[in-house]
Legacy VTK file of the C-alpha trace (Angstrom):
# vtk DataFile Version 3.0
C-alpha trace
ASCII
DATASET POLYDATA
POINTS 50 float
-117.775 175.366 -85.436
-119.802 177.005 -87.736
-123.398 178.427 -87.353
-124.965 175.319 -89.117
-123.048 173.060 -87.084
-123.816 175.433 -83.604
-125.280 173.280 -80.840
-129.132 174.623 -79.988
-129.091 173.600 -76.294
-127.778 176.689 -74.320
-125.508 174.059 -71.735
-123.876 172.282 -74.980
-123.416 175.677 -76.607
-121.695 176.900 -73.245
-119.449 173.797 -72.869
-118.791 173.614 -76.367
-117.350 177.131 -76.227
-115.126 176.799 -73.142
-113.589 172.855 -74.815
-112.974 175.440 -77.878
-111.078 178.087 -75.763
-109.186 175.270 -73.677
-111.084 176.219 -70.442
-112.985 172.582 -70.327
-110.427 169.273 -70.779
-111.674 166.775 -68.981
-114.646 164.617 -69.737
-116.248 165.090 -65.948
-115.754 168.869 -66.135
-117.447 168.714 -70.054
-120.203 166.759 -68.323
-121.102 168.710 -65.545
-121.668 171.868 -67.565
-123.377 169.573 -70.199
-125.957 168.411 -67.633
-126.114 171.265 -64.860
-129.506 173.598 -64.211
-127.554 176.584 -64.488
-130.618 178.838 -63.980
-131.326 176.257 -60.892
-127.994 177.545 -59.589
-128.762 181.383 -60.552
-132.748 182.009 -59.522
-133.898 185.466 -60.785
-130.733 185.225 -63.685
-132.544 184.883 -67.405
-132.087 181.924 -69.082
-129.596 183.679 -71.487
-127.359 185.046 -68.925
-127.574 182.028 -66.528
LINES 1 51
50 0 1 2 3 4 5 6 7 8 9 10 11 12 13 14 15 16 17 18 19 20 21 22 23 24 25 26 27 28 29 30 31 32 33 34 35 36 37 38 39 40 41 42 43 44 45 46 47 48 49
């Protein structure tokens, strides 16, 4: 991936990275942190660290 092709949406930039590293391999897992609220799940965590 290169910087032009870098998703803008922090949840598809996170589960792009961890399908890149081999963390994320199936397509329910990919989903999930696709479509989660992550700073739902982390009140009081910025955005960026959520």
């Amino acid at each position: 991936m290169t910087a032009s092709t870098a998703p803008t949406n922090p949840n598809e930039a996170l589960a792009q990275r961890l399908v890149d590293s081999g963390h994320l391999r199936s397509a329910a897992a990919i989903d999930a942190f696709r479509t989660t609220d992550r700073p739902a799940c982390l009140p009081g965590v910025a955005l960026e660290n959520a």
